[in-house]
N, CA, C and O atoms as a printed pandas DataFrame, in Angstrom:
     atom_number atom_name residue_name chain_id  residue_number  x_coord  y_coord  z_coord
0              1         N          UNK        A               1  -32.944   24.241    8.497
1              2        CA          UNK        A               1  -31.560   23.960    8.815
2              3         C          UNK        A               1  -31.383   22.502    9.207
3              4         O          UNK        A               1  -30.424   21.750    9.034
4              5         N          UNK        A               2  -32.725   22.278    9.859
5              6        CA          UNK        A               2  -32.254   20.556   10.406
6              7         C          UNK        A               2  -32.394   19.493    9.261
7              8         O          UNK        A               2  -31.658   18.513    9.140
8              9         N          UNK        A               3  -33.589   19.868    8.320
9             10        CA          UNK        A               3  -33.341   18.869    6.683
10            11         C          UNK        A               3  -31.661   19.395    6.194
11            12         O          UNK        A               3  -30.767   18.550    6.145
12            13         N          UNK        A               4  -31.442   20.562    5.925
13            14        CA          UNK        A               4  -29.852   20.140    5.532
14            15         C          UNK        A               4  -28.700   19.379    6.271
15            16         O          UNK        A               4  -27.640   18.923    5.844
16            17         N          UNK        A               5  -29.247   19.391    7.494
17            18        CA          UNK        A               5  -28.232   18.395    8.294
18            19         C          UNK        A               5  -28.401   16.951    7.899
19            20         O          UNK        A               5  -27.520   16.362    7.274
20            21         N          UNK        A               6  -29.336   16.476    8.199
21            22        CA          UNK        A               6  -29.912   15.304    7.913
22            23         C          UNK        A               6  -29.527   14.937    6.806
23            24         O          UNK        A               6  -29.158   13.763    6.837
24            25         N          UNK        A               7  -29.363   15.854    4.906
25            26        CA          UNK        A               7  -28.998   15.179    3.949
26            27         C          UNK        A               7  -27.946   15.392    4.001
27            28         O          UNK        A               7  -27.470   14.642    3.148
28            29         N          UNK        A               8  -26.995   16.046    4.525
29            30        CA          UNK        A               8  -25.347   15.694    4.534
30            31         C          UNK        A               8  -25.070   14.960    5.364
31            32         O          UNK        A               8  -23.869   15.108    5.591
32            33         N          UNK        A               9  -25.590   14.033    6.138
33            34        CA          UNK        A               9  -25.498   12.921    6.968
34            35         C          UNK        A               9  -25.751   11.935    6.346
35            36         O          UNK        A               9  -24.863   11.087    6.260
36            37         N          UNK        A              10  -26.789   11.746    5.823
37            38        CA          UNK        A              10  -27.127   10.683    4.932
38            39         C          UNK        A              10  -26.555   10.812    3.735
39            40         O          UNK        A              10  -26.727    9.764    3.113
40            41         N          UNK        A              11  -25.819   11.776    2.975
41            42        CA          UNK        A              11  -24.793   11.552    1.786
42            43         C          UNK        A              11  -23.655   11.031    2.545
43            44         O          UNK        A              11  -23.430    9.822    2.488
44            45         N          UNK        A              12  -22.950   11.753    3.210
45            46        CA          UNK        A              12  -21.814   10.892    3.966
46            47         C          UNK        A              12  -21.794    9.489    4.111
47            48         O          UNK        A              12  -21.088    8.672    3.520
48            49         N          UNK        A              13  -22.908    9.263    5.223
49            50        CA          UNK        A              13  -23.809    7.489    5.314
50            51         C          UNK        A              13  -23.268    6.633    3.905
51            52         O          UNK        A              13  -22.494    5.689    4.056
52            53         N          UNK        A              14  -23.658    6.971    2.759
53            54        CA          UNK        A              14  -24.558    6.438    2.100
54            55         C          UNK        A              14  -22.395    6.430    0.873
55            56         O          UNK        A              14  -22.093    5.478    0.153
56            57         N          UNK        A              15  -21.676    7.392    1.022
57            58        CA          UNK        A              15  -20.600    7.315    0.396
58            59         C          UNK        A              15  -19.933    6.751    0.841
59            60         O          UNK        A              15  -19.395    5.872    0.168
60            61         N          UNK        A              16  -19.541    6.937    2.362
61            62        CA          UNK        A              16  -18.030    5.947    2.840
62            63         C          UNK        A              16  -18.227    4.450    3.156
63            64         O          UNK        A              16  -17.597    3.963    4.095
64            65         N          UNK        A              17  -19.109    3.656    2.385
65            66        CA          UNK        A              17  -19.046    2.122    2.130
66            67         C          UNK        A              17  -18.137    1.953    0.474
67            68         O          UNK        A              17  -17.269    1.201    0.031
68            69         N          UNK        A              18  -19.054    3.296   -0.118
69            70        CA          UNK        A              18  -18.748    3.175   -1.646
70            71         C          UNK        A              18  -17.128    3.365   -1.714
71            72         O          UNK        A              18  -16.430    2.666   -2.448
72            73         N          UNK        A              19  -16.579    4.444   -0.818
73            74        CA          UNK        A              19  -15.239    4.441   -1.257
74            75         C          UNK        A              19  -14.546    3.177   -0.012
75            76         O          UNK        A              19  -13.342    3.334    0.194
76            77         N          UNK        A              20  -14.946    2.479    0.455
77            78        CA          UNK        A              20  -14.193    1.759    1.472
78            79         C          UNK        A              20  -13.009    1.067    0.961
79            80         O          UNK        A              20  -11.912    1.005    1.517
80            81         N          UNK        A              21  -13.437    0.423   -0.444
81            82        CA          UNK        A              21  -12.776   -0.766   -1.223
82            83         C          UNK        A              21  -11.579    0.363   -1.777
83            84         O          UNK        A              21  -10.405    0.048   -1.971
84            85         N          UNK        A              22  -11.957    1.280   -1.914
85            86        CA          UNK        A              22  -10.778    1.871   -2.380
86            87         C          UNK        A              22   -8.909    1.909   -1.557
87            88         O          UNK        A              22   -7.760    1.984   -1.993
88            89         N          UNK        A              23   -9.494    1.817   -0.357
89            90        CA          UNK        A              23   -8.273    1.664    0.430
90            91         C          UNK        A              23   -7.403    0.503    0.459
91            92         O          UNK        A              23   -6.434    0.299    1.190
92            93         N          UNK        A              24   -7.934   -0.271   -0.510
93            94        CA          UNK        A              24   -7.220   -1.369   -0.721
94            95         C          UNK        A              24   -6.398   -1.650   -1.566
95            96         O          UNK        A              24   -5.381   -2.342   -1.513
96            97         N          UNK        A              25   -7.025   -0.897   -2.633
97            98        CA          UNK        A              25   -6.354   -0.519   -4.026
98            99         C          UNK        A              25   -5.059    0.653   -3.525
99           100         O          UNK        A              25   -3.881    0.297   -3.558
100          101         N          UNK        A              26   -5.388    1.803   -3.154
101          102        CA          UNK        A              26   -4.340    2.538   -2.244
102          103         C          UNK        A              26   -2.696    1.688   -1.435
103          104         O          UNK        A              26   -1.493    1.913   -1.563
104          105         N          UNK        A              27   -3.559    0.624   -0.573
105          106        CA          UNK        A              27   -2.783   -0.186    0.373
106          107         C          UNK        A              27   -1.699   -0.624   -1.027
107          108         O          UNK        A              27   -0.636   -0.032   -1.213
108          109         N          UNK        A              28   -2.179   -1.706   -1.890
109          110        CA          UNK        A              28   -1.666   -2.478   -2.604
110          111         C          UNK        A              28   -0.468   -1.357   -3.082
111          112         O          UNK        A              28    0.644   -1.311   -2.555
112          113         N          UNK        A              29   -0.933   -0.440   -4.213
113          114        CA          UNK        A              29   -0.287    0.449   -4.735
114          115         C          UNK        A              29    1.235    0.725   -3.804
115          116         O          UNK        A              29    2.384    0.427   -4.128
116          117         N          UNK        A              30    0.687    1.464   -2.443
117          118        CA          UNK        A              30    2.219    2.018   -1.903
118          119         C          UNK        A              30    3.038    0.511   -1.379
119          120         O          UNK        A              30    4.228    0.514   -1.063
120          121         N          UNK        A              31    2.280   -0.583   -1.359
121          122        CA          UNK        A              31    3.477   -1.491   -1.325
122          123         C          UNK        A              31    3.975   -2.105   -2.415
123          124         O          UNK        A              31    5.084   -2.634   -2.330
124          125         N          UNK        A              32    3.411   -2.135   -3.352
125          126        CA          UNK        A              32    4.419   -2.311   -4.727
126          127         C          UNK        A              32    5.348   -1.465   -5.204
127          128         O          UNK        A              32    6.163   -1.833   -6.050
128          129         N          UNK        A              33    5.315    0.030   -4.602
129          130        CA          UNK        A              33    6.172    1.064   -4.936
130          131         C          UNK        A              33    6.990    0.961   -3.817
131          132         O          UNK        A              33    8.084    1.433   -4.126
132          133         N          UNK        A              34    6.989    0.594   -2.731
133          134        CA          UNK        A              34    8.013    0.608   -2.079
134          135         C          UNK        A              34    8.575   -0.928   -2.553
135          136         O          UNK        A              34    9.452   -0.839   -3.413
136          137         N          UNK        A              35    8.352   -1.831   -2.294
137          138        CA          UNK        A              35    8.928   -3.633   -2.883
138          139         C          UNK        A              35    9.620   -2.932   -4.143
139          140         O          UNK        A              35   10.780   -3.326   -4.272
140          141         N          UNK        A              36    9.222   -1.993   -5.114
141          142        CA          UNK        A              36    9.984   -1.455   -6.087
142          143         C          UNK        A              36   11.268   -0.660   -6.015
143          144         O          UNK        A              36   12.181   -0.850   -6.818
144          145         N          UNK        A              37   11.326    0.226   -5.052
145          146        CA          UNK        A              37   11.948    1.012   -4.568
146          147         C          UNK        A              37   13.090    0.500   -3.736
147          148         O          UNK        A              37   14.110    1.187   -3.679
148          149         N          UNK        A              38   12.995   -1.036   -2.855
149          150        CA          UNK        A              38   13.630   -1.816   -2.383
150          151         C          UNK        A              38   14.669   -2.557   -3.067
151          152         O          UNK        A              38   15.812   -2.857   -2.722
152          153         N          UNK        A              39   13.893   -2.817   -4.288
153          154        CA          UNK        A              39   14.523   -3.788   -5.608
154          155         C          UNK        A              39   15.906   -3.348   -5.865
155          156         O          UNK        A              39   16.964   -3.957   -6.017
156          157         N          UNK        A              40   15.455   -1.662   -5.866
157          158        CA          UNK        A              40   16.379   -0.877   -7.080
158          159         C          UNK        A              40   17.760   -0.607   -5.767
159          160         O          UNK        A              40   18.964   -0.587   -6.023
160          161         N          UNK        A              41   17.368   -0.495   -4.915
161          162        CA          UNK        A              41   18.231   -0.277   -3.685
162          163         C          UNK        A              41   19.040   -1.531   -3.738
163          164         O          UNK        A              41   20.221   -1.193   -3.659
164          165         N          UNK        A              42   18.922   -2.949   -3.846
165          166        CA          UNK        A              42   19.402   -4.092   -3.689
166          167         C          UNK        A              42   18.463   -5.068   -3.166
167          168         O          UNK        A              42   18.522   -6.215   -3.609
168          169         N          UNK        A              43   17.484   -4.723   -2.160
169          170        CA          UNK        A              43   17.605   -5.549   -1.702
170          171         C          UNK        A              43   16.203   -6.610   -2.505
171          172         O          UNK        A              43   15.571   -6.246   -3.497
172          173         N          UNK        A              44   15.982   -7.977   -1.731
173          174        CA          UNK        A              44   15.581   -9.235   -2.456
174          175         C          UNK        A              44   14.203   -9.914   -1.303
175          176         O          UNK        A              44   13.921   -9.934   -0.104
176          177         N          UNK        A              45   13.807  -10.271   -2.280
177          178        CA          UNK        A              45   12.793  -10.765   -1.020
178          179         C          UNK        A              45   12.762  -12.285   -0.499
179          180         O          UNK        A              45   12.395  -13.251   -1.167
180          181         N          UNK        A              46   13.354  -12.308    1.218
181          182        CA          UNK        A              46   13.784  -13.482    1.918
182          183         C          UNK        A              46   13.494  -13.191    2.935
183          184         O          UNK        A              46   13.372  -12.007    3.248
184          185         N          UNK        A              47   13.258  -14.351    3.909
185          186        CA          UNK        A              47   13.083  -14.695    5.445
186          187         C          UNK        A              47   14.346  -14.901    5.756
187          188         O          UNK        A              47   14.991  -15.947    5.682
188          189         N          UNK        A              48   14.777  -13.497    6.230
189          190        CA          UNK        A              48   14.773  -12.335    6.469
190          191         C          UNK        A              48   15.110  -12.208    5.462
191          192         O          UNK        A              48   15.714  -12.949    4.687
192          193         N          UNK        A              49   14.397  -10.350    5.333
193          194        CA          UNK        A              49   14.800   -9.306    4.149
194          195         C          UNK        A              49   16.299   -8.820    4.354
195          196         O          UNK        A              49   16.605   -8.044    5.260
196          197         N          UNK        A              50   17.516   -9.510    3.134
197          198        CA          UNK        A              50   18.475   -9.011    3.226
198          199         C          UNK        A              50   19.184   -8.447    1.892
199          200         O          UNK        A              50   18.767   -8.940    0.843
200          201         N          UNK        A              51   20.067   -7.606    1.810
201          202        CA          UNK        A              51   20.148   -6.752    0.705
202          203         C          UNK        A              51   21.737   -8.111    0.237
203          204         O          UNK        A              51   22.616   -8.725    0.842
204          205         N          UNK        A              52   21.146   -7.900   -1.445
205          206        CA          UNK        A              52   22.570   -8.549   -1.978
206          207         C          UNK        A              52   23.355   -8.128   -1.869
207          208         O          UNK        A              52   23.486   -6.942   -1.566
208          209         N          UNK        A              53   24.778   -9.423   -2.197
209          210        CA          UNK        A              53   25.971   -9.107   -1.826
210          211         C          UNK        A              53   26.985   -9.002   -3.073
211          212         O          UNK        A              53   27.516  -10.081   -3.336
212          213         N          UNK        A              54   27.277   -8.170   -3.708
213          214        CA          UNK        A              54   27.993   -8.577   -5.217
214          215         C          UNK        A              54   29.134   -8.950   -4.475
215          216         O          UNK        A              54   29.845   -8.025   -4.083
216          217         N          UNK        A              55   29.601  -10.591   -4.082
217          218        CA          UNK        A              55   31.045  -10.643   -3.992
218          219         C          UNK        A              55   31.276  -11.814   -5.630
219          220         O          UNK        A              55   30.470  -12.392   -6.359
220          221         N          UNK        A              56   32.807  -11.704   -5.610
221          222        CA          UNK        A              56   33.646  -12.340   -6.330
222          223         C          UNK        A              56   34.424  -13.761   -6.256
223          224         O          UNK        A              56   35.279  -14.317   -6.944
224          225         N          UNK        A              57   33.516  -14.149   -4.773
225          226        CA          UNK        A              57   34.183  -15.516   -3.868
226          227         C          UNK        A              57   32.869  -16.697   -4.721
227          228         O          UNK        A              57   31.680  -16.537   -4.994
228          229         N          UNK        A              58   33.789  -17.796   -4.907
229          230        CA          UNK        A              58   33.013  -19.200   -5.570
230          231         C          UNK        A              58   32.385  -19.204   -4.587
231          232         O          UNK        A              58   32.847  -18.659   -3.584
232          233         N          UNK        A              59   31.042  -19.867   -4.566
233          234        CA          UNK        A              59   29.921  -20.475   -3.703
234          235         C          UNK        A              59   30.489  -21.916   -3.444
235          236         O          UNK        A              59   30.813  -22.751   -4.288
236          237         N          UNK        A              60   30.543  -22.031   -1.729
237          238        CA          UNK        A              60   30.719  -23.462   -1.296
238          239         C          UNK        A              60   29.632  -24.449   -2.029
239          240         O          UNK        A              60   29.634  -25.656   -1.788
């Protein structure tokens, strides 16, 4: 019983470096779908994030 502990410890060990990088790829992903999702809503990307304005007034 204690060798099967030991190799599901050391598979664990030995996997969560391999998937680490993956959370990055993850990260990236849900913020391009939301920046996407933002787009379609209006809004634009500025310091500060503010949503366009369709007006009909000439620009000073």
């Amino acid at each position: 019983m204690k060798i099967k502990r030991i190799i599901c410890v050391g598979l664990l060990l030995s996997v969560v470096p391999a998937l680490s990088g993956c959370w990055y790829v993850v990260a990236g992903g849900a913020g391009a779908y939301g920046g996407y999702k933002m787009k379609q809503k209006g809004y634009t990307l500025q310091n500060p994030i503010a949503k366009e304005k369709n007006t009909t007034e000439p620009s000073k």
